[in-house]
N, C-alpha and C positions, 0 to 999 in steps of 0.2 A: 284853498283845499284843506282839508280836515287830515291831518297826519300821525300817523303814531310812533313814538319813539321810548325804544327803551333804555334804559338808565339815562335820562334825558338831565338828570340831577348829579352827575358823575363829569368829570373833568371835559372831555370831549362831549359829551351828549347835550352838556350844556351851552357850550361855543353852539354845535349845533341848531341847538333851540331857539337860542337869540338870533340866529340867522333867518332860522324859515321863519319867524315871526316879524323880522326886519320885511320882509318878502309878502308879509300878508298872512301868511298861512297860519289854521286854527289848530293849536298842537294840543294830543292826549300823552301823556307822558305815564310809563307802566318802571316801578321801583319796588323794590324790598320798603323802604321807607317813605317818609315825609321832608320837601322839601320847601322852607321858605318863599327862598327865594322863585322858585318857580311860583309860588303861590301870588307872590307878588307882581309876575309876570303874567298874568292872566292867564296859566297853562290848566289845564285839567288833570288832574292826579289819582293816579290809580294805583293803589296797593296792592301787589301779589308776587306770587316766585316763577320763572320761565316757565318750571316744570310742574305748574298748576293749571292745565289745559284748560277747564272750562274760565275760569277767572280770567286768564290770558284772552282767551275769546270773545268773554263777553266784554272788554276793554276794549278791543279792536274794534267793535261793531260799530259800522258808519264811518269810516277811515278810508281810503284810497289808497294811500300809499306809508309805507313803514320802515323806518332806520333805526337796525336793527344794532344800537351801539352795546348795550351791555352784554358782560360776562366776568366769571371769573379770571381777573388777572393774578398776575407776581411769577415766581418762581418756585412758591412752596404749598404745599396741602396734599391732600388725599388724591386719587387720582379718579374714585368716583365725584368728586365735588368740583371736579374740572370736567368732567363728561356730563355730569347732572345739568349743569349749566351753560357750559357750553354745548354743548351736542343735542343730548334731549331739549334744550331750550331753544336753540336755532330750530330743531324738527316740528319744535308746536307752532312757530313761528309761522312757518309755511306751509304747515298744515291750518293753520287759521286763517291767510291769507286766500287757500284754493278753497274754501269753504264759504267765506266771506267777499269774493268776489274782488279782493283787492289787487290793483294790478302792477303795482312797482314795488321791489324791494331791493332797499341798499343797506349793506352788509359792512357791518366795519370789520376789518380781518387784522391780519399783523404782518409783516417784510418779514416774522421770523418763521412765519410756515415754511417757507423757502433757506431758510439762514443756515450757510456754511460758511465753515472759516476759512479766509481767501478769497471771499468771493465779490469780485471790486467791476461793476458795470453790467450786472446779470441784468437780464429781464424779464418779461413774463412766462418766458417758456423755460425756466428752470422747473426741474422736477420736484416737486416734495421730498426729502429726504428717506430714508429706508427706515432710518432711525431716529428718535427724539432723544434731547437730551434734558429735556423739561416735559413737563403735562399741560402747560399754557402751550405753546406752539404745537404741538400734537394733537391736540383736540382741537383746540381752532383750525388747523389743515383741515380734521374733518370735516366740520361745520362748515368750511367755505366751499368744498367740494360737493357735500347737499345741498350749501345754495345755491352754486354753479347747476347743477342737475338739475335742480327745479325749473331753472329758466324755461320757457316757454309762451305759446301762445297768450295762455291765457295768465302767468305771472311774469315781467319782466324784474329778473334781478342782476344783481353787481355787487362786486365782492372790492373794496379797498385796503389797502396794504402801507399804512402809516409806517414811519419806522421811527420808533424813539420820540414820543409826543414830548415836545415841552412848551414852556411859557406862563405867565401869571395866572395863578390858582393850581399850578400842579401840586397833586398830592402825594406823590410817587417817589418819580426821581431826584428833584432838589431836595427835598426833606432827607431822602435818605444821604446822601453827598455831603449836605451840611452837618447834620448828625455825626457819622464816621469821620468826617473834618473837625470839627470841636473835641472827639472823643482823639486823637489824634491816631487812627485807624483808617484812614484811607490811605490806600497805594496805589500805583497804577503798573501793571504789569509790563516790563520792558521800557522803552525809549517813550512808549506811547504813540510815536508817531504814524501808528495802525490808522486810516481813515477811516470814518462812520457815518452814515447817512441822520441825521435828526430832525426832525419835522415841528415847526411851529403853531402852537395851539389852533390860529385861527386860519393857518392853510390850510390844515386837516381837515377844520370844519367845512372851510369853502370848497373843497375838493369832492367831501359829501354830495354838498347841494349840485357842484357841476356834472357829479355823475347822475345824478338823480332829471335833472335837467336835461340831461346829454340823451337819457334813454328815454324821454318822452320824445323825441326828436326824432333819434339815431338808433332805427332798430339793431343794428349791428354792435351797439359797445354794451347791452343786455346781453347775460351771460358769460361774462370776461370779467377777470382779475384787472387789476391796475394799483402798482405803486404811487406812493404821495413821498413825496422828501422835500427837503429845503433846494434840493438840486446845487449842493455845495457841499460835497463831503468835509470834510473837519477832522483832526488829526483829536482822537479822543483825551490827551494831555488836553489840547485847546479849549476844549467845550466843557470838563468839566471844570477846569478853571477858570474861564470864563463862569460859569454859574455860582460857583465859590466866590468870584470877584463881586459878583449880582449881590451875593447875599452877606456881604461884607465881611469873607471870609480870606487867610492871602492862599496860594498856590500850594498844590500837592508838591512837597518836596522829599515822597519817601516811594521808593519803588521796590518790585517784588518779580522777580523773575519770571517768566511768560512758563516756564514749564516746574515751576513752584508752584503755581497760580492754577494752573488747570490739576494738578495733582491734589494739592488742597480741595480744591472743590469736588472733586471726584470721591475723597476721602471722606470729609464732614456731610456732602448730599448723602452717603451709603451710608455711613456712620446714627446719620438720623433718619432714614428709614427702615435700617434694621432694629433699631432699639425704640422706634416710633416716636421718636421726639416730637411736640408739636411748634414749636416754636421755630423761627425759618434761620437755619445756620447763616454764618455770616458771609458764606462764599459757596456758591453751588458749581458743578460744572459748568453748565447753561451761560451762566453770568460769564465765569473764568474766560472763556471763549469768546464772548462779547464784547469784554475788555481789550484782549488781546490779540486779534483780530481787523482784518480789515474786512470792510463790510459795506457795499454803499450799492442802489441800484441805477439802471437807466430806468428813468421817466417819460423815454417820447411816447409810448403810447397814452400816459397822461396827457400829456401837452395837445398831443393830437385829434385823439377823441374826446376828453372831455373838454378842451379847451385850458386846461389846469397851467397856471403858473403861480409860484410861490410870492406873492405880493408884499409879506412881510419879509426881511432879510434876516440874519441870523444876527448882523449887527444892531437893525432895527431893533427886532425880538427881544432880544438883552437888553437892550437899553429901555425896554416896556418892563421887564421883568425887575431889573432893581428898582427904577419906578413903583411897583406895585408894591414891592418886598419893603422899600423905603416906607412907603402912606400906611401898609398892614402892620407895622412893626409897632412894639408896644414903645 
Protein backbone atom coordinates (compact mmCIF):
# COMPACT_ATOMS: atom_id res chain seq x y z
CA UNK A 1 0.00 0.00 0.00
CA UNK A 2 1.27 3.38 -0.96
CA UNK A 3 1.08 5.61 2.45
CA UNK A 4 1.61 9.14 3.46
CA UNK A 5 3.15 10.37 6.30
CA UNK A 6 4.08 13.51 7.72
CA UNK A 7 7.01 14.62 9.43
CA UNK A 8 8.03 11.08 8.64
CA UNK A 9 11.97 12.47 9.27
CA UNK A 10 11.01 13.60 12.86
CA UNK A 11 11.81 11.28 16.06
CA UNK A 12 8.47 9.13 15.84
CA UNK A 13 7.62 9.57 12.14
CA UNK A 14 10.60 7.97 11.67
CA UNK A 15 10.33 4.60 14.00
CA UNK A 16 7.27 4.85 12.07
CA UNK A 17 8.42 4.71 8.56
CA UNK A 18 10.93 1.86 9.24
CA UNK A 19 8.09 0.00 10.32
CA UNK A 20 5.57 0.23 7.42
CA UNK A 21 8.44 -0.27 5.17
CA UNK A 22 9.49 -3.32 7.27
CA UNK A 23 5.63 -4.44 6.45
CA UNK A 24 6.05 -3.85 2.63
CA UNK A 25 4.57 -0.64 2.24
CA UNK A 26 5.52 2.36 -0.32
CA UNK A 27 5.99 5.42 1.96
CA UNK A 28 5.54 9.41 0.55
CA UNK A 29 6.80 11.33 3.36
CA UNK A 30 5.59 15.27 3.43
CA UNK A 31 8.43 17.80 5.78
CA UNK A 32 9.47 21.31 6.01
CA UNK A 33 12.89 19.91 5.03
CA UNK A 34 15.33 17.33 3.46
CA UNK A 35 16.07 14.09 4.97
CA UNK A 36 19.01 11.84 4.35
CA UNK A 37 18.41 9.24 5.74
CA UNK A 38 14.96 8.66 4.45
CA UNK A 39 16.49 9.20 1.17
CA UNK A 40 18.51 6.26 1.78
CA UNK A 41 15.57 4.50 2.76
CA UNK A 42 13.85 4.38 -0.46
CA UNK A 43 11.03 6.94 0.79
CA UNK A 44 9.71 9.62 -1.54
CA UNK A 45 10.06 13.15 -0.18
CA UNK A 46 8.01 15.99 -0.47
CA UNK A 47 8.79 19.45 0.46
CA UNK A 48 5.99 21.89 1.77
CA UNK A 49 4.25 23.55 5.01
CA UNK A 50 0.67 21.63 6.42
CA UNK A 51 -0.80 24.93 5.72
CA UNK A 52 0.07 24.90 1.98
CA UNK A 53 -3.13 23.18 0.82
CA UNK A 54 -2.59 22.81 -2.78
CA UNK A 55 1.15 21.29 -2.24
CA UNK A 56 -0.20 19.18 0.56
CA UNK A 57 -2.58 17.70 -1.97
CA UNK A 58 -0.77 17.35 -4.70
CA UNK A 59 1.64 15.13 -2.38
CA UNK A 60 -1.13 12.91 -1.17
CA UNK A 61 -2.31 12.11 -4.53
CA UNK A 62 -2.25 8.25 -5.04
CA UNK A 63 -1.97 7.37 -1.22
CA UNK A 64 -4.59 5.34 0.55
CA UNK A 65 -4.01 5.83 3.70
CA UNK A 66 -2.08 8.73 6.08
CA UNK A 67 -0.24 9.10 9.47
CA UNK A 68 -0.54 12.07 10.23
CA UNK A 69 2.68 12.42 12.78
CA UNK A 70 3.79 16.04 12.48
CA UNK A 71 3.16 19.34 14.32
CA UNK A 72 4.35 21.89 16.23
CA UNK A 73 5.90 20.62 19.56
CA UNK A 74 7.62 22.13 23.06
CA UNK A 75 6.11 24.35 25.50
CA UNK A 76 7.03 27.85 23.91
CA UNK A 77 6.05 29.96 20.77
CA UNK A 78 3.44 32.06 19.38
CA UNK A 79 0.04 30.70 19.91
CA UNK A 80 -0.75 31.35 16.00
CA UNK A 81 2.33 29.00 15.03
CA UNK A 82 0.73 26.25 17.18
CA UNK A 83 -2.85 26.72 15.51
CA UNK A 84 -1.11 27.37 12.09
CA UNK A 85 0.11 24.01 12.30
CA UNK A 86 -1.51 22.24 14.33
CA UNK A 87 -5.07 22.94 13.53
CA UNK A 88 -5.17 24.46 10.11
CA UNK A 89 -2.59 21.67 9.18
CA UNK A 90 -4.64 18.67 10.56
CA UNK A 91 -7.97 20.53 8.71
CA UNK A 92 -5.94 20.40 5.19
CA UNK A 93 -5.13 16.95 6.11
CA UNK A 94 -8.70 15.69 5.92
CA UNK A 95 -9.78 17.89 3.75
CA UNK A 96 -7.39 16.29 1.21
CA UNK A 97 -8.13 12.96 2.27
CA UNK A 98 -12.26 13.52 1.43
CA UNK A 99 -11.07 14.92 -1.83
CA UNK A 100 -8.75 12.41 -2.67
CA UNK A 101 -10.66 9.49 -1.85
CA UNK A 102 -8.25 8.19 0.89
CA UNK A 103 -9.71 6.15 3.37
CA UNK A 104 -7.65 5.61 6.72
CA UNK A 105 -6.25 8.23 8.90
CA UNK A 106 -4.24 7.81 12.06
CA UNK A 107 -3.60 10.75 13.96
CA UNK A 108 -0.68 11.07 16.50
CA UNK A 109 -2.20 13.11 19.39
CA UNK A 110 -0.72 13.56 23.02
CA UNK A 111 -1.94 11.87 26.88
CA UNK A 112 -1.62 15.86 27.59
CA UNK A 113 -4.97 16.85 25.73
CA UNK A 114 -6.46 15.12 28.59
CA UNK A 115 -3.51 16.12 31.44
CA UNK A 116 -4.50 16.98 35.00
CA UNK A 117 -2.55 17.14 37.87
CA UNK A 118 -3.63 14.00 40.00
CA UNK A 119 -4.81 12.26 37.54
CA UNK A 120 -3.36 8.40 38.16
CA UNK A 121 -5.43 5.54 36.04
CA UNK A 122 -7.80 7.94 33.83
CA UNK A 123 -8.97 6.72 30.57
CA UNK A 124 -10.55 7.50 27.64
CA UNK A 125 -13.45 9.25 28.80
CA UNK A 126 -11.78 11.89 30.64
CA UNK A 127 -12.81 15.27 29.32
CA UNK A 128 -10.53 17.83 27.73
CA UNK A 129 -9.90 20.30 30.24
CA UNK A 130 -11.79 23.85 30.33
CA UNK A 131 -8.34 25.37 30.39
CA UNK A 132 -4.72 25.04 28.89
CA UNK A 133 -1.89 25.69 30.36
CA UNK A 134 0.30 25.49 27.17
CA UNK A 135 -0.61 25.97 23.36
CA UNK A 136 0.94 22.46 22.38
CA UNK A 137 -1.84 20.59 24.41
CA UNK A 138 -4.55 22.96 23.40
CA UNK A 139 -4.38 22.92 19.96
CA UNK A 140 -3.78 19.46 19.70
CA UNK A 141 -7.26 18.74 21.76
CA UNK A 142 -8.46 20.59 18.88
CA UNK A 143 -6.91 18.84 15.95
CA UNK A 144 -7.95 15.45 17.58
CA UNK A 145 -11.49 16.37 17.97
CA UNK A 146 -11.64 17.38 14.02
CA UNK A 147 -10.08 14.15 13.42
CA UNK A 148 -12.34 12.39 15.79
CA UNK A 149 -15.49 14.33 13.74
CA UNK A 150 -14.26 13.55 10.50
CA UNK A 151 -14.57 9.89 11.01
CA UNK A 152 -16.90 8.26 8.76
CA UNK A 153 -18.05 6.25 6.15
CA UNK A 154 -16.23 7.31 3.75
CA UNK A 155 -12.79 8.29 6.05
CA UNK A 156 -11.82 5.95 8.79
CA UNK A 157 -9.67 7.77 11.40
CA UNK A 158 -7.97 7.32 14.99
CA UNK A 159 -6.47 9.65 17.08
CA UNK A 160 -3.40 8.11 19.49
CA UNK A 161 -2.40 9.52 22.76
CA UNK A 162 1.60 8.70 23.53
CA UNK A 163 2.66 10.06 26.76
CA UNK A 164 6.21 11.17 27.04
CA UNK A 165 8.19 9.59 23.87
CA UNK A 166 11.50 8.32 24.59
CA UNK A 167 14.51 6.28 23.47
CA UNK A 168 17.52 6.24 20.93
CA UNK A 169 17.45 9.29 18.72
CA UNK A 170 15.37 11.45 20.81
CA UNK A 171 15.77 15.09 20.28
CA UNK A 172 13.76 16.57 22.93
CA UNK A 173 13.68 15.23 26.22
CA UNK A 174 17.33 13.74 26.88
CA UNK A 175 19.09 16.43 25.48
CA UNK A 176 17.31 18.72 27.47
CA UNK A 177 17.98 16.58 30.92
CA UNK A 178 21.52 16.26 30.00
CA UNK A 179 22.02 19.78 29.35
CA UNK A 180 20.45 21.32 32.70
CA UNK A 181 22.50 18.33 34.39
CA UNK A 182 25.93 19.38 33.09
CA UNK A 183 24.89 23.04 33.65
CA UNK A 184 24.09 21.88 37.13
CA UNK A 185 20.35 23.35 36.89
CA UNK A 186 18.19 20.47 37.07
CA UNK A 187 15.89 19.92 40.11
CA UNK A 188 13.23 17.96 40.66
CA UNK A 189 10.17 19.25 42.47
CA UNK A 190 9.47 17.56 45.91
CA UNK A 191 10.38 13.89 46.82
CA UNK A 192 9.76 13.17 43.11
CA UNK A 193 8.12 10.11 43.86
CA UNK A 194 4.96 11.61 41.73
CA UNK A 195 4.38 8.56 39.05
CA UNK A 196 4.39 9.10 35.18
CA UNK A 197 3.28 7.38 32.28
CA UNK A 198 6.52 7.24 29.45
CA UNK A 199 6.25 5.54 26.26
CA UNK A 200 9.28 3.92 24.39
CA UNK A 201 10.21 5.13 20.83
CA UNK A 202 9.45 1.94 19.20
CA UNK A 203 6.07 1.05 21.03
CA UNK A 204 4.72 4.27 19.85
CA UNK A 205 5.52 3.47 16.54
CA UNK A 206 3.92 -0.10 16.68
CA UNK A 207 0.95 1.23 18.47
CA UNK A 208 0.62 3.36 15.19
CA UNK A 209 0.71 0.51 12.86
CA UNK A 210 -1.84 -1.57 15.18
CA UNK A 211 -4.23 1.07 15.12
CA UNK A 212 -3.95 1.61 11.62
CA UNK A 213 -4.43 -2.30 11.22
CA UNK A 214 -6.98 -2.60 13.77
CA UNK A 215 -9.30 -0.19 11.66
CA UNK A 216 -8.99 -2.09 8.46
CA UNK A 217 -10.42 -4.87 10.34
CA UNK A 218 -12.59 -3.38 13.30
CA UNK A 219 -15.02 -1.02 12.14
CA UNK A 220 -15.58 0.11 15.70
CA UNK A 221 -12.04 1.36 17.08
CA UNK A 222 -12.31 4.17 13.78
CA UNK A 223 -13.22 7.30 15.45
CA UNK A 224 -11.83 6.76 19.07
CA UNK A 225 -8.99 8.01 21.12
CA UNK A 226 -6.48 5.49 22.51
CA UNK A 227 -3.63 5.97 25.04
CA UNK A 228 -0.05 4.21 24.23
CA UNK A 229 2.33 3.96 27.50
CA UNK A 230 5.04 1.70 28.72
CA UNK A 231 1.95 0.41 30.98
CA UNK A 232 4.52 0.99 33.98
CA UNK A 233 4.17 4.15 35.57
CA UNK A 234 7.75 5.34 37.09
CA UNK A 235 8.25 7.50 39.91
CA UNK A 236 9.69 10.75 37.73
CA UNK A 237 13.03 10.87 40.27
CA UNK A 238 13.43 7.22 38.56
CA UNK A 239 13.15 7.94 34.92
CA UNK A 240 15.00 10.92 34.81
CA UNK A 241 17.94 9.43 36.45
CA UNK A 242 17.75 6.52 34.84
CA UNK A 243 18.31 8.62 31.49
CA UNK A 244 21.06 10.87 33.11
CA UNK A 245 22.62 7.29 34.07
CA UNK A 246 21.92 6.40 29.94
CA UNK A 247 23.92 9.25 29.22
CA UNK A 248 26.66 9.05 31.66
CA UNK A 249 25.56 11.54 33.67
CA UNK A 250 25.32 10.65 38.04
CA UNK A 251 21.75 11.53 39.73
CA UNK A 252 19.72 14.65 40.40
CA UNK A 253 20.71 15.58 43.88
CA UNK A 254 19.03 19.06 44.03
CA UNK A 255 15.31 19.57 44.65
CA UNK A 256 12.85 22.48 44.49
CA UNK A 257 9.70 22.71 46.24
CA UNK A 258 6.50 21.44 44.26
CA UNK A 259 4.82 25.03 45.05
CA UNK A 260 8.16 27.05 44.34
CA UNK A 261 8.13 25.07 41.17
CA UNK A 262 4.67 25.72 39.83
CA UNK A 263 5.01 29.48 40.96
CA UNK A 264 8.22 30.00 39.08
CA UNK A 265 6.80 28.75 36.03
CA UNK A 266 3.56 30.68 36.23
CA UNK A 267 5.95 33.76 36.84
CA UNK A 268 8.73 33.46 34.06
CA UNK A 269 5.78 31.89 31.26
CA UNK A 270 3.87 35.52 32.10
CA UNK A 271 7.09 37.29 32.47
CA UNK A 272 8.00 36.30 28.80
CA UNK A 273 4.79 36.84 27.13
CA UNK A 274 4.18 40.12 28.29
CA UNK A 275 7.59 41.49 27.35
CA UNK A 276 7.54 38.98 24.33
CA UNK A 277 10.59 37.33 24.80
CA UNK A 278 11.33 34.81 22.16
CA UNK A 279 13.46 32.37 23.56
CA UNK A 280 11.67 29.61 25.73
CA UNK A 281 12.07 30.38 29.71
CA UNK A 282 13.64 27.88 31.70
CA UNK A 283 10.48 26.62 33.50
CA UNK A 284 6.85 27.13 32.36
CA UNK A 285 3.74 26.27 34.27
CA UNK A 286 2.79 23.45 31.81
CA UNK A 287 6.14 21.66 32.62
CA UNK A 288 6.03 22.71 36.69
CA UNK A 289 2.92 20.49 36.85
CA UNK A 290 4.39 17.80 34.80
CA UNK A 291 7.07 17.35 36.99
CA UNK A 292 5.23 17.59 39.96
CA UNK A 293 2.60 15.66 39.50
CA UNK A 294 1.35 12.37 39.19
CA UNK A 295 0.13 11.39 35.82
CA UNK A 296 -0.15 7.91 34.27
CA UNK A 297 -3.24 6.40 32.27
CA UNK A 298 -5.27 3.08 31.87
CA UNK A 299 -4.50 1.38 28.52
CA UNK A 300 -7.09 -1.45 28.17
CA UNK A 301 -8.79 -0.05 25.58
CA UNK A 302 -5.24 -0.19 23.72
CA UNK A 303 -4.69 -3.79 24.71
CA UNK A 304 -8.11 -4.60 23.61
CA UNK A 305 -8.85 -3.10 20.36
CA UNK A 306 -5.78 -2.50 18.89
CA UNK A 307 -4.13 -5.55 20.22
CA UNK A 308 -1.23 -2.99 21.64
CA UNK A 309 1.24 -4.22 24.26
CA UNK A 310 4.48 -2.51 25.03
CA UNK A 311 7.16 -5.15 23.76
CA UNK A 312 10.06 -3.11 24.73
CA UNK A 313 10.29 -2.69 28.69
CA UNK A 314 11.53 0.56 30.20
CA UNK A 315 14.45 -1.64 31.46
CA UNK A 316 15.13 -3.03 28.05
CA UNK A 317 14.57 0.72 26.42
CA UNK A 318 17.43 2.08 28.63
CA UNK A 319 19.68 -0.36 28.11
CA UNK A 320 19.15 0.35 23.92
CA UNK A 321 19.48 3.94 24.77
CA UNK A 322 22.95 4.04 26.53
CA UNK A 323 23.91 1.58 23.83
CA UNK A 324 23.14 4.15 21.26
CA UNK A 325 24.34 7.18 23.26
CA UNK A 326 27.59 4.85 24.02
CA UNK A 327 28.31 4.09 19.71
CA UNK A 328 26.87 8.06 18.85
CA UNK A 329 29.23 9.66 21.29
CA UNK A 330 32.39 11.39 19.92
Amino acid sequence: MKIFVTGGGGFLGLSIVKQLLKEGHHIVNYSRGKYETLQQLGVIEHQGNLKDFTTLKKAMNGCQAVFHVASKTGVWGSYDSFYETNVIGTKNIIKACLELDISFLVYTSSASVVFCAGCEGGDERMAYPKKFDAYYPETKAMAEQIVLKANGQKLHTCSLRPHLIWGPGDPHILPRFLSLQRMGRLRIPGKGNNLIDTTYIYNAACGHLLAFAAMQKKPSVAGKAYFLSQDEPISIREFINRLLESGGLPPVNKNINPRVALCTGWLLQNFFRLFNVQSEPLLTLFVAKQLSSSHWYDISAAKRDLGYLPTITIDEGMKQLKESLHTNSP
